[in-house]
C-alpha positions in Angstrom: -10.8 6.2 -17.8 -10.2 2.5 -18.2 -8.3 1.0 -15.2 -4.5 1.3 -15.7 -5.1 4.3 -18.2 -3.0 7.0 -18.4 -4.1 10.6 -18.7 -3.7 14.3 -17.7 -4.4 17.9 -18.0 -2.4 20.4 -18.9 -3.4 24.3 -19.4 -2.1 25.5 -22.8 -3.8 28.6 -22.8 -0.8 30.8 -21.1 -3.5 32.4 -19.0 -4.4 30.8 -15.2 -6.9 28.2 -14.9 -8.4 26.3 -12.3 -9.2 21.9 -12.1 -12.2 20.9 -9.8 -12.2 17.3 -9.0 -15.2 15.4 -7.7 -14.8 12.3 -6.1 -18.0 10.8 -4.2 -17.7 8.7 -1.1 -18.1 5.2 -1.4 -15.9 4.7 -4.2 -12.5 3.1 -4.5 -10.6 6.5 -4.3 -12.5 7.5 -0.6 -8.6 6.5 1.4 -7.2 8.7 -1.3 -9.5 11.5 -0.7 -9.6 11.2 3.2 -5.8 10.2 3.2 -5.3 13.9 1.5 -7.8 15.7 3.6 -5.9 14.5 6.7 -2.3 14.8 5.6 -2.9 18.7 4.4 -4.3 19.6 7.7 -1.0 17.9 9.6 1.0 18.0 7.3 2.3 14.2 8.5 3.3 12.9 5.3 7.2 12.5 4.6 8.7 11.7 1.3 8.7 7.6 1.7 4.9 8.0 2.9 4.2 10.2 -0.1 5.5 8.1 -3.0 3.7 4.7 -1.0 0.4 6.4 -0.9 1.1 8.0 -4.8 1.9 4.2 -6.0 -0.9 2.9 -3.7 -3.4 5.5 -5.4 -1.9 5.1 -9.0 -1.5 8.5 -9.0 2.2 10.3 -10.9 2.8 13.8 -10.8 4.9 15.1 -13.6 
């Protein structure tokens, strides 16, 4: 995906699905990926910290 690109995935099927996502350390996305790990487990993040890190990690959930 070119930077700034815009794209998705949607299941159309009707029937359950499942997404992996693979993201390898040393890339630009490792904060996102650790930043996730750790906020899961605590639970820590509130909304304001949320849409920072989302805008940070160009990353919109529709």
């Amino acid at each position: 995906m070119p930077e700034g690109g815009v794209h998705g995935f949607r299941n159309e099927s009707g029937e359950p699905a499942s997404m992996l996502l693979l993201f390898t350390r040393g890339g630009p996305r490792e904060d996102y990926v650790e930043t996730i790990a750790d906020a899961a487990r605590r639970e820590s993040m509130d909304e304001a910290d949320r849409t920072e890190f989302f805008l940070r990690h160009d990353t919109f959930w529709v």
